[in-house]
SETOR-997955 format. One record per residue: x negated, z negated, y of N, C-alpha, C, O in turn; residue in three letters; residue number from 1. Coordinates in pm, whole numbers. Example, Ala and Ser with C-alpha at 12.3 -4.5 7.8 and 13.67 -1.06 7.14 Angstrom:
npx | npz | npy | capx | capz | capy | cpx | cpz | cpy | opx | opz | opy | fivo | zavex
-1319 | -780 | -569 | -1230 | -780 | -450 | -1320 | -780 | -330 | -1424 | -846 | -332 | ala | 1 .
-1285 | -708 | -225 | -1367 | -714 | -106 | -1290 | -787 | 3 | -1341 | -804 | 114 | ser | 2 .
//
This chain:
npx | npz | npy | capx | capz | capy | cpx | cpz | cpy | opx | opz | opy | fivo | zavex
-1971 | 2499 | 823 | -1998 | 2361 | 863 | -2144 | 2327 | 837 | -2192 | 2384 | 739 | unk | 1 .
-2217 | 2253 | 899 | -2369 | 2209 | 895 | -2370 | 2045 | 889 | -2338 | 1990 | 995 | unk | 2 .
-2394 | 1980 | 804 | -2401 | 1851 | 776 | -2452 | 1744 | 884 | -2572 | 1760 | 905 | unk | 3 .
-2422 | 1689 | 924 | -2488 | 1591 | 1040 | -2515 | 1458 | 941 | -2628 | 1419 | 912 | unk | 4 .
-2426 | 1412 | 908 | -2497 | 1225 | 845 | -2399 | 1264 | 686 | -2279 | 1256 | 663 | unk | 5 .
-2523 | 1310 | 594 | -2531 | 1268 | 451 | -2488 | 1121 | 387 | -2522 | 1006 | 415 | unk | 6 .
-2392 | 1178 | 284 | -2334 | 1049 | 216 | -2424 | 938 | 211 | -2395 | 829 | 261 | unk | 7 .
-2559 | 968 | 139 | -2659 | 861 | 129 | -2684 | 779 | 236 | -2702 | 659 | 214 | unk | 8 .
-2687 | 829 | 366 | -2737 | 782 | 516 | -2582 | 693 | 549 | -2597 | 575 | 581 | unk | 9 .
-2473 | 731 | 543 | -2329 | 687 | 505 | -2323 | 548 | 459 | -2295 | 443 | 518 | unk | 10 .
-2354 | 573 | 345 | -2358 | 429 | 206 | -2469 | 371 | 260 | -2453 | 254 | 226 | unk | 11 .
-2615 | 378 | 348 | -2669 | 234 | 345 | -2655 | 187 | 496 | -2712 | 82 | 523 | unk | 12 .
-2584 | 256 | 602 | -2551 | 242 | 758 | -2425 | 165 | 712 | -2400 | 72 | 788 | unk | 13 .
-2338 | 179 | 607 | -2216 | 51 | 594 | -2233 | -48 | 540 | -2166 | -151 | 538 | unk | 14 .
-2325 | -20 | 495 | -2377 | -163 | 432 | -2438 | -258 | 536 | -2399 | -375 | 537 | unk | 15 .
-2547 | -210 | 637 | -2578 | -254 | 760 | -2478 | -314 | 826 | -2473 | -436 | 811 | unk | 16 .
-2413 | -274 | 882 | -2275 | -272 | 949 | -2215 | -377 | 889 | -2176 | -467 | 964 | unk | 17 .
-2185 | -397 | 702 | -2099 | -521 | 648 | -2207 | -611 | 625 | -2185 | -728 | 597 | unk | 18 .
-2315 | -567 | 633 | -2409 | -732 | 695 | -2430 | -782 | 783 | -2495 | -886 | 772 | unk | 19 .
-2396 | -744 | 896 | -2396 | -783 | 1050 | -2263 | -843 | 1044 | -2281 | -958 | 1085 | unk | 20 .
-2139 | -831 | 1016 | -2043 | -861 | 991 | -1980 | -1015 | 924 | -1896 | -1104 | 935 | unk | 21 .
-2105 | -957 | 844 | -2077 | -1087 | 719 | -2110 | -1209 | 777 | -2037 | -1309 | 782 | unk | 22 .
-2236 | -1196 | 824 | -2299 | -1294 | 940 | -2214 | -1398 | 1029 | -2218 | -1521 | 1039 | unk | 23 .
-2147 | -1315 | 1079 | -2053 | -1356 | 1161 | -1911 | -1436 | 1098 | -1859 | -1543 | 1129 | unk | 24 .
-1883 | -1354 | 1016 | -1769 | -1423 | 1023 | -1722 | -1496 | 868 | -1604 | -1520 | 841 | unk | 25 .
-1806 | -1517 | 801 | -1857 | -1602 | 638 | -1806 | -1723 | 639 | -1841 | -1820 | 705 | unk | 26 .
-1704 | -1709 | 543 | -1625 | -1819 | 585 | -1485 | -1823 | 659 | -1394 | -1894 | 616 | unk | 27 .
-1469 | -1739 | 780 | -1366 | -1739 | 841 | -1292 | -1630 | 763 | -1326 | -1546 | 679 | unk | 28 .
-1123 | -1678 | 849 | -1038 | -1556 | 859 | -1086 | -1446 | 931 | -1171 | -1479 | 1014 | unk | 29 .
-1060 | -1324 | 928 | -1055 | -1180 | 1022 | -973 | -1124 | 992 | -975 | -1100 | 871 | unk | 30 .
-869 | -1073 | 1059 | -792 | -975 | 1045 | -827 | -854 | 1131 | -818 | -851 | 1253 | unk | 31 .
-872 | -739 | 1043 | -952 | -634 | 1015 | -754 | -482 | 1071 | -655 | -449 | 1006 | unk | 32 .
-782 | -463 | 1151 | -668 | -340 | 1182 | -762 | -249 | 1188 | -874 | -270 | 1235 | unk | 33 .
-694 | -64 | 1108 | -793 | 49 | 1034 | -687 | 92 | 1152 | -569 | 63 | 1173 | unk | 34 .
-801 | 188 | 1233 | -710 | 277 | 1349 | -704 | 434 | 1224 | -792 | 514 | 1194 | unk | 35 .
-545 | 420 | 1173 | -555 | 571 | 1144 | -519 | 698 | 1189 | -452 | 686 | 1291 | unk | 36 .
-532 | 786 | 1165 | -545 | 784 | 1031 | -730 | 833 | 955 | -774 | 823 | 840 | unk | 37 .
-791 | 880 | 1076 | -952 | 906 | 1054 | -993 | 793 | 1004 | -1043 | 821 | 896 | unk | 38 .
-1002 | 649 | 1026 | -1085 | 555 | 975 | -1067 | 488 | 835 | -1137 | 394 | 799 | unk | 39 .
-985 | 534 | 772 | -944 | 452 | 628 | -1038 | 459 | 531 | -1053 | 365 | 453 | unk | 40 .
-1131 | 598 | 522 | -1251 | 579 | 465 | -1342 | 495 | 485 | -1384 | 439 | 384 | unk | 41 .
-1388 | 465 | 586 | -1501 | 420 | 678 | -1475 | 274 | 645 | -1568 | 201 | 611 | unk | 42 .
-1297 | 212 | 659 | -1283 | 114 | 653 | -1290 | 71 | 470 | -1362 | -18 | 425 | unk | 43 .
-1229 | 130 | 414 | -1228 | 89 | 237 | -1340 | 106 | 258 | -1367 | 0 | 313 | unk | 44 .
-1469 | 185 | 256 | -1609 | 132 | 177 | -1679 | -50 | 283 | -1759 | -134 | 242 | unk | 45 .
-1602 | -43 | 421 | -1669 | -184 | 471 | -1629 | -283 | 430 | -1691 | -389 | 417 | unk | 46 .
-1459 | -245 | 389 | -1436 | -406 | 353 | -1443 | -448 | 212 | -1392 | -550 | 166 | unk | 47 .
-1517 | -354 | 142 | -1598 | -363 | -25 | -1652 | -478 | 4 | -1626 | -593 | -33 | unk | 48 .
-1756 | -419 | 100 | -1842 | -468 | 118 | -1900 | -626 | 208 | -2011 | -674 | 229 | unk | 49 .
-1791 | -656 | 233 | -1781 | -823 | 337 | -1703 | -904 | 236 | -1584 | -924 | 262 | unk | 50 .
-1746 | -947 | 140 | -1808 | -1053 | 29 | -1825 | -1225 | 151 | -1916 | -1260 | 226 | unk | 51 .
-1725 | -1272 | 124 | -1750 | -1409 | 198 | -1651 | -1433 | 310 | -1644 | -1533 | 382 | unk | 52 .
-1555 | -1296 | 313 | -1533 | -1325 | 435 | -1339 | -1321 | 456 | -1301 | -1213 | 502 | unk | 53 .
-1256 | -1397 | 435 | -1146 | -1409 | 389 | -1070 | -1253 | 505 | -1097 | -1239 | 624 | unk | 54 .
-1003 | -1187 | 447 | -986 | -1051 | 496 | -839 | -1067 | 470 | -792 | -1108 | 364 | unk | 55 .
-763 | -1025 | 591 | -607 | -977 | 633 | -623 | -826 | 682 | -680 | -791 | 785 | unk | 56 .
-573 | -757 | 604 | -561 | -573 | 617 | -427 | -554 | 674 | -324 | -606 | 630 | unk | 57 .
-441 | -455 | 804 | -355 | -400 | 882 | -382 | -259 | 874 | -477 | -209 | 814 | unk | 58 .
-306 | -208 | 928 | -305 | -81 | 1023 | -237 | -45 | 1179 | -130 | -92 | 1218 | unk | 59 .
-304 | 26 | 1240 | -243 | 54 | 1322 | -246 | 231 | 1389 | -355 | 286 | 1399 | unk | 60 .
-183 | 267 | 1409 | -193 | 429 | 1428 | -212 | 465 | 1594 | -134 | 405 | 1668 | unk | 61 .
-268 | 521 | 1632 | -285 | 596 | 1781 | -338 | 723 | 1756 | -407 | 764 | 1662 | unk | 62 .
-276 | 799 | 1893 | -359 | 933 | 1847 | -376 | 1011 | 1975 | -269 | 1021 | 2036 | unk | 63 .
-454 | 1055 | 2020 | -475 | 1144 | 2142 | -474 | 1315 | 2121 | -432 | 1397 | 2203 | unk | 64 .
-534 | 1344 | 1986 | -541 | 1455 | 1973 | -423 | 1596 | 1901 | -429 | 1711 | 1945 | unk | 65 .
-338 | 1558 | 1802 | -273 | 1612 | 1767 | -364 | 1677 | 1705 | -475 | 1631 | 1680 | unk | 66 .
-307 | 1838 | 1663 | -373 | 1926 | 1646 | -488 | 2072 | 1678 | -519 | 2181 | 1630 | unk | 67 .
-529 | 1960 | 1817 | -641 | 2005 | 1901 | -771 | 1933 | 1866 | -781 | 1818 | 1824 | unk | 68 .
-880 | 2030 | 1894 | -1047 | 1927 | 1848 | -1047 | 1874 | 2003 | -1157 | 1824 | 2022 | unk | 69 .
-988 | 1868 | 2091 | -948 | 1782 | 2250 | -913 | 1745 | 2272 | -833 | 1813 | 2337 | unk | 70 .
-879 | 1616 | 2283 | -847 | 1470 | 2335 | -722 | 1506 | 2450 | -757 | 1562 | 2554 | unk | 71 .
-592 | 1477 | 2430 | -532 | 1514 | 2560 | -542 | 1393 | 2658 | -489 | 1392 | 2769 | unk | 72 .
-620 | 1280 | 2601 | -592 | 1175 | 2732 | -463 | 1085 | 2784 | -439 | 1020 | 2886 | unk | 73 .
-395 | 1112 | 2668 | -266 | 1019 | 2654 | -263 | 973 | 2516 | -216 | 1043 | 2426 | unk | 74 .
-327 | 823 | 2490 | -302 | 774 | 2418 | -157 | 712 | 2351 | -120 | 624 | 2428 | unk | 75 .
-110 | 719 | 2295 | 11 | 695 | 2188 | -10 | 643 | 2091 | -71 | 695 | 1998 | unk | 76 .
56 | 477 | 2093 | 81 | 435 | 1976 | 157 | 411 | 1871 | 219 | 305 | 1865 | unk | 77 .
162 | 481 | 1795 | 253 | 506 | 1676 | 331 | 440 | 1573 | 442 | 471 | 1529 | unk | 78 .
247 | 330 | 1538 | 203 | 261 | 1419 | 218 | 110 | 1445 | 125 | 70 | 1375 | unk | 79 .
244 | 55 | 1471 | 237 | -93 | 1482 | 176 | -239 | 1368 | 252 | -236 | 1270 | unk | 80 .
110 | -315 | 1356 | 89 | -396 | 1266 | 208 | -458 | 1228 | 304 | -472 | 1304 | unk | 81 .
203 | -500 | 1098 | 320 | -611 | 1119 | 236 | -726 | 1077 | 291 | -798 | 994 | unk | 82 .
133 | -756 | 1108 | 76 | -882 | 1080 | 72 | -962 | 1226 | 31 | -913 | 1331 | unk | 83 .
110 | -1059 | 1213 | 119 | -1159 | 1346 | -55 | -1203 | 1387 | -119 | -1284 | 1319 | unk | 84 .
-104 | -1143 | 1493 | -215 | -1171 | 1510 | -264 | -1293 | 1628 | -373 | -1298 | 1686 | unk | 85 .
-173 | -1366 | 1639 | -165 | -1443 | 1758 | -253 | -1564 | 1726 | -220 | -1655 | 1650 | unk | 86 .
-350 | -1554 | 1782 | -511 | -1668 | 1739 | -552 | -1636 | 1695 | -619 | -1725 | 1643 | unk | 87 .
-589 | -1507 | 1642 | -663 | -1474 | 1505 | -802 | -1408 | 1617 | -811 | -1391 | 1739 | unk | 88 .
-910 | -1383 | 1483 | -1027 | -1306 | 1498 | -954 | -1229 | 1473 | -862 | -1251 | 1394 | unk | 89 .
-979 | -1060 | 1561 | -951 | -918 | 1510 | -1040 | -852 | 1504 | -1121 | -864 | 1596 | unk | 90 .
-1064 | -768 | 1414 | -1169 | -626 | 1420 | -1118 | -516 | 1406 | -1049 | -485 | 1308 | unk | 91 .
-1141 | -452 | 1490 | -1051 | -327 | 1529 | -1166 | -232 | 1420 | -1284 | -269 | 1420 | unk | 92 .
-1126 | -113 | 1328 | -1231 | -30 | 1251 | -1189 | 142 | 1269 | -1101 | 196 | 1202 | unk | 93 .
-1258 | 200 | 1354 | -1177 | 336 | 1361 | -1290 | 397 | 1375 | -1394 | 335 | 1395 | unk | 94 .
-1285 | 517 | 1366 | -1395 | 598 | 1260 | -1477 | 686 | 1396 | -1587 | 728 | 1362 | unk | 95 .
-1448 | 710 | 1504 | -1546 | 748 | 1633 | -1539 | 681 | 1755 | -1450 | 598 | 1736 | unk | 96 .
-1564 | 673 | 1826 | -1557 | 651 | 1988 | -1560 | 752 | 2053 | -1681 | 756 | 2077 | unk | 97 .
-1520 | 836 | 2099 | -1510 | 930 | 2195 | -1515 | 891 | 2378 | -1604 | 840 | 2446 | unk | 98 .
-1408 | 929 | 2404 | -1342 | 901 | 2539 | -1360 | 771 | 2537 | -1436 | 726 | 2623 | unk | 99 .
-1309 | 693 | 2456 | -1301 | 573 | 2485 | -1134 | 452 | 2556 | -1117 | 333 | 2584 | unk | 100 .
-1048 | 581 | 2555 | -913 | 570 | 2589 | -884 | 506 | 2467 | -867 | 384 | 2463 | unk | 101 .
-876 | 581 | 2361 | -777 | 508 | 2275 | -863 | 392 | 2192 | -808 | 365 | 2086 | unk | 102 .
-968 | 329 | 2213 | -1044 | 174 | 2169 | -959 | 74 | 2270 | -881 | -19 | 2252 | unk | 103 .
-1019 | 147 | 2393 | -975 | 38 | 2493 | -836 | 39 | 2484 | -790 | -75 | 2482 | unk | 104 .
-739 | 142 | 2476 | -602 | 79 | 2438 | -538 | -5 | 2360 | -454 | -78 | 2413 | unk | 105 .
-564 | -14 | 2206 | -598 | -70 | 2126 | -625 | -175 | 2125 | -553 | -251 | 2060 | unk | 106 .
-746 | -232 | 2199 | -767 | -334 | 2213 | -721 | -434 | 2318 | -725 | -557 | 2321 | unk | 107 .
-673 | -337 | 2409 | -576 | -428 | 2543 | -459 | -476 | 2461 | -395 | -580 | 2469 | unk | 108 .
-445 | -353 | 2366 | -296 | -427 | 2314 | -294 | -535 | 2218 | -222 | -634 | 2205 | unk | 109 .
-404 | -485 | 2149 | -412 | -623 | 2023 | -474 | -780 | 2140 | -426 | -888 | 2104 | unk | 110 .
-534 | -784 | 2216 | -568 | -916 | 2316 | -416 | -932 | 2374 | -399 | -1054 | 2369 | unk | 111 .
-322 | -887 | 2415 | -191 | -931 | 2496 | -132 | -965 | 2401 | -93 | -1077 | 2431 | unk | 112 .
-92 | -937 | 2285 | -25 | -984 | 2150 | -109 | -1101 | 2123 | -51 | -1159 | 2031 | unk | 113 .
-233 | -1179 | 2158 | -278 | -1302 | 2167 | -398 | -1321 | 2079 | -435 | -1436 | 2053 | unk | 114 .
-442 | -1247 | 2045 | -551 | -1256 | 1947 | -695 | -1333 | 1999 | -728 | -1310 | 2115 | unk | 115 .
-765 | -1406 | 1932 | -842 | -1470 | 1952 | -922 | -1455 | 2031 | -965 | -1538 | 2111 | unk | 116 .
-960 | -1319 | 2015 | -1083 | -1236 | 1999 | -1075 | -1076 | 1934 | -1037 | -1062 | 1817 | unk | 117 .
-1100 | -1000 | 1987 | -1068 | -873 | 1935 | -1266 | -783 | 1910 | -1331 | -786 | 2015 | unk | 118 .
-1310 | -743 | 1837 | -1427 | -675 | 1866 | -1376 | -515 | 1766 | -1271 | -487 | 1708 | unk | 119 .
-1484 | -454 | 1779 | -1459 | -313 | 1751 | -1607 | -273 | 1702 | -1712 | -290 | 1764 | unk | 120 .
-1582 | -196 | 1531 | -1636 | -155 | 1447 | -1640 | 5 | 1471 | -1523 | 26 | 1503 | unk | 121 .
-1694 | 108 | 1474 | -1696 | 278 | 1499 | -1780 | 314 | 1389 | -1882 | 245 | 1390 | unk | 122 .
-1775 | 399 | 1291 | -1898 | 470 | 1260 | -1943 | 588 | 1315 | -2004 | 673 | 1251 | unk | 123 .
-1902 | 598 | 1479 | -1967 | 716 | 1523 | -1959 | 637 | 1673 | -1893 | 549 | 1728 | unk | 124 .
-2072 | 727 | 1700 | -2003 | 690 | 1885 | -2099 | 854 | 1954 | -2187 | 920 | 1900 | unk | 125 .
-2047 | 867 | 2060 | -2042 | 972 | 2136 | -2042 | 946 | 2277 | -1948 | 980 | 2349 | unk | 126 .
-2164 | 877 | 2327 | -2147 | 810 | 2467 | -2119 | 925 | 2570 | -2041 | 914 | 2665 | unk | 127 .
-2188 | 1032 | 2542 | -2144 | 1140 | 2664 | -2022 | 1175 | 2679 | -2003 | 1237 | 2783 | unk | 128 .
-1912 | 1153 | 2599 | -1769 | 1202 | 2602 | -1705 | 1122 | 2655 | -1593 | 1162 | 2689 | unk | 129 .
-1747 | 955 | 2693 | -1677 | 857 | 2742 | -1627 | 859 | 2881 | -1700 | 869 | 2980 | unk | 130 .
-1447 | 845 | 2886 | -1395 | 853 | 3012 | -1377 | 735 | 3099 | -1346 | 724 | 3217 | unk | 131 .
-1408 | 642 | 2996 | -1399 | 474 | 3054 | -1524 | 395 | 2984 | -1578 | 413 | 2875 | unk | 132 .
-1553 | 292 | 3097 | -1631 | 252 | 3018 | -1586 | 131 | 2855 | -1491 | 59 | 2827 | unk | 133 .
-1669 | 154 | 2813 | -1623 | 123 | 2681 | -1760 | 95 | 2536 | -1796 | 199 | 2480 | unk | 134 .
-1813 | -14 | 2497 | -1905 | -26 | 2393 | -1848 | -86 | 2255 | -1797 | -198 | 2265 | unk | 135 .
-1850 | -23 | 2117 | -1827 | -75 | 1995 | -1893 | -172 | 1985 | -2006 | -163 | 2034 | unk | 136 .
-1849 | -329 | 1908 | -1952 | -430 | 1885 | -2038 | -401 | 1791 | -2152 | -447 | 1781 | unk | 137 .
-1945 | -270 | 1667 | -2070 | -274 | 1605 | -2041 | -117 | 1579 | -1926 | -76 | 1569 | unk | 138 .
-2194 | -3 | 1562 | -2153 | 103 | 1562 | -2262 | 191 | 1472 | -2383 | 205 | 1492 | unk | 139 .
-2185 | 241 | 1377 | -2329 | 307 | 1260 | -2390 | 396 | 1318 | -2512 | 382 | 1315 | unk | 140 .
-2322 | 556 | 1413 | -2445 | 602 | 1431 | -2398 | 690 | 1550 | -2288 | 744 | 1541 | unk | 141 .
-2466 | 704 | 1645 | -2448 | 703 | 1751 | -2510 | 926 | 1730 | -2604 | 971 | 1665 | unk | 142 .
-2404 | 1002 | 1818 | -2393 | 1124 | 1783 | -2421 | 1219 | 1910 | -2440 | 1168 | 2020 | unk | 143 .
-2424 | 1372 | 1889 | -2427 | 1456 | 2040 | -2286 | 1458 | 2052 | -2200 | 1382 | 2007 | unk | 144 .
-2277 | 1581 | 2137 | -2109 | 1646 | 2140 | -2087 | 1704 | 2051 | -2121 | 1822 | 2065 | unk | 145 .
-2024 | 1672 | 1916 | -1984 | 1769 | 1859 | -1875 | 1772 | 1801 | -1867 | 1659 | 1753 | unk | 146 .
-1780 | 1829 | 1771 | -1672 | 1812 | 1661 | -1668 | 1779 | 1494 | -1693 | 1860 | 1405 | unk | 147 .
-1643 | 1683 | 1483 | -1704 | 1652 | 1328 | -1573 | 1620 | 1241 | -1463 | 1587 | 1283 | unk | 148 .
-1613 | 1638 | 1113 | -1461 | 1646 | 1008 | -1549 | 1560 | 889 | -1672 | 1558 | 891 | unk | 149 .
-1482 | 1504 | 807 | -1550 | 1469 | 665 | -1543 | 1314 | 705 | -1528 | 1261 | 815 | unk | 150 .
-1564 | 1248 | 554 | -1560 | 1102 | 582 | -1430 | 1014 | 628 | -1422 | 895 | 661 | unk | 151 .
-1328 | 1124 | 616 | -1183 | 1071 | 674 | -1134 | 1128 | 821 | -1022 | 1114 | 872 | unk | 152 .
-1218 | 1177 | 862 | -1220 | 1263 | 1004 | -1136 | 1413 | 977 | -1157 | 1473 | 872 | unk | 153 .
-1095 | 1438 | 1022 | -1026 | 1587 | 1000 | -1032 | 1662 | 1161 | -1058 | 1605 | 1267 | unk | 154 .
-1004 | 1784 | 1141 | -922 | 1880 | 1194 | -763 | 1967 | 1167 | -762 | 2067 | 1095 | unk | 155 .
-662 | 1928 | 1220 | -549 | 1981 | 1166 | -536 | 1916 | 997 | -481 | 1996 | 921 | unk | 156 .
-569 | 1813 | 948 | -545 | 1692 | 825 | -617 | 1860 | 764 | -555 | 1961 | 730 | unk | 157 .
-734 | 1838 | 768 | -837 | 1931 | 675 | -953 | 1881 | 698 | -993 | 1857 | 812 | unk | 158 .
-1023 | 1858 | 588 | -1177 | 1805 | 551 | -1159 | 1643 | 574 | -1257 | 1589 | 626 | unk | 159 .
-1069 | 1576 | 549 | -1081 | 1452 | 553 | -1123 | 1416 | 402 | -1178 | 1306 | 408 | unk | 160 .
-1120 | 1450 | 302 | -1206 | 1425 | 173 | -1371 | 1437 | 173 | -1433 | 1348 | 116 | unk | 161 .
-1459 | 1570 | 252 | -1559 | 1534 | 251 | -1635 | 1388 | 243 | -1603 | 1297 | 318 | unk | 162 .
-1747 | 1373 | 139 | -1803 | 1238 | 120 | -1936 | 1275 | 229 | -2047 | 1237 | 189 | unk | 163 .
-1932 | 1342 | 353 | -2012 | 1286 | 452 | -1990 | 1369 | 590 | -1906 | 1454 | 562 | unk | 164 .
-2017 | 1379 | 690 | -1976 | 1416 | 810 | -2062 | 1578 | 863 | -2170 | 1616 | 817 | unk | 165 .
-2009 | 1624 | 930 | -2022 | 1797 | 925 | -1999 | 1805 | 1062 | -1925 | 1720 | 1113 | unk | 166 .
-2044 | 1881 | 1124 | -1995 | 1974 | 1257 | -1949 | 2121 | 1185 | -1989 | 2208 | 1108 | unk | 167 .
-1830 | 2081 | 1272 | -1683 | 2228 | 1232 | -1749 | 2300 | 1364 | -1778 | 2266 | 1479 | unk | 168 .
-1757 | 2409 | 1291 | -1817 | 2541 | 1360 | -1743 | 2617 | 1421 | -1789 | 2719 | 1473 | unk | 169 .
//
């Protein structure tokens, strides 16, 4: 594996990210849904970090890949919230953008369930892989093609402990 974004570069891009955040929504409710199971890292160090900002924790599960580093293009949702999001601010927090199938699913579904407002948090994005169009509102760091593990990211639920992100060789 060859390191792409070091813990250090990690810890002050989320901090960025929960100050742009904070901005926004200081003061209000957000109910914050962690697309897992890759983003739960990404999400525990952001919502440390949004100080001001009254926070409802969900989850919700989708998955395209199984146990392939390839996207089969049929998104599946697994996981359901059980938090009633009907008027609410949502922030969707999932740990890449790829394709772009399973954000935009996600988010069609959390807007028809009635939500206020839905925006979307990534700490990766990968515009060349995108099959739809599709932009994170907010996004730490924008990547080539590569397959990456660490930071909560895996391959086959391996290297999701790494404390920073790698291209699997």
């Amino acid at each position: 594996m060859k390191v792409l974004i070091t813990q250090e570069e990690i810890k002050k891009r989320v901090e960025e990210l929960a100050e742009e955040i904070r901005r926004k929504y200081k003061g209000k409710e957000l109910v914050v849904l962690i697309l897992l199971k890759g983003a739960f890292v990404f999400a525990a160090d952001l919502l440390r970090r949004l100080e001001g900002v009254e926070i409802r924790c969900d989850f919700i599960k989708a998955s395209s890949y199984g146990t392939s580093t390839e996207s089969s293009g049929n998104v599946q949702l697994n996981l359901l919230p059980s938090l009633d999001i009907t008027g609410k601010e949502v922030l969707l927090v999932d740990d890449i953008l790829d394709t772009g199938l399973t954000l935009k699913k996600v988010k069609d579904w959390v807007l028809e369930q009635g939500a206020k407002n839905c925006e979307t948090c990534v700490l990766l994005d990968k515009p060349e892989r995108r099959k739809v169009p599709f932009k994170a509102d907010y996004t730490g760091f924008e990547i080539p093609n590569h397959f990456v593990v660490g930071y909560g990211m895996d391959c086959a639920e391996r290297y999701r402990h790494l404390p920073y992100v790698a291209i699997l060789e």
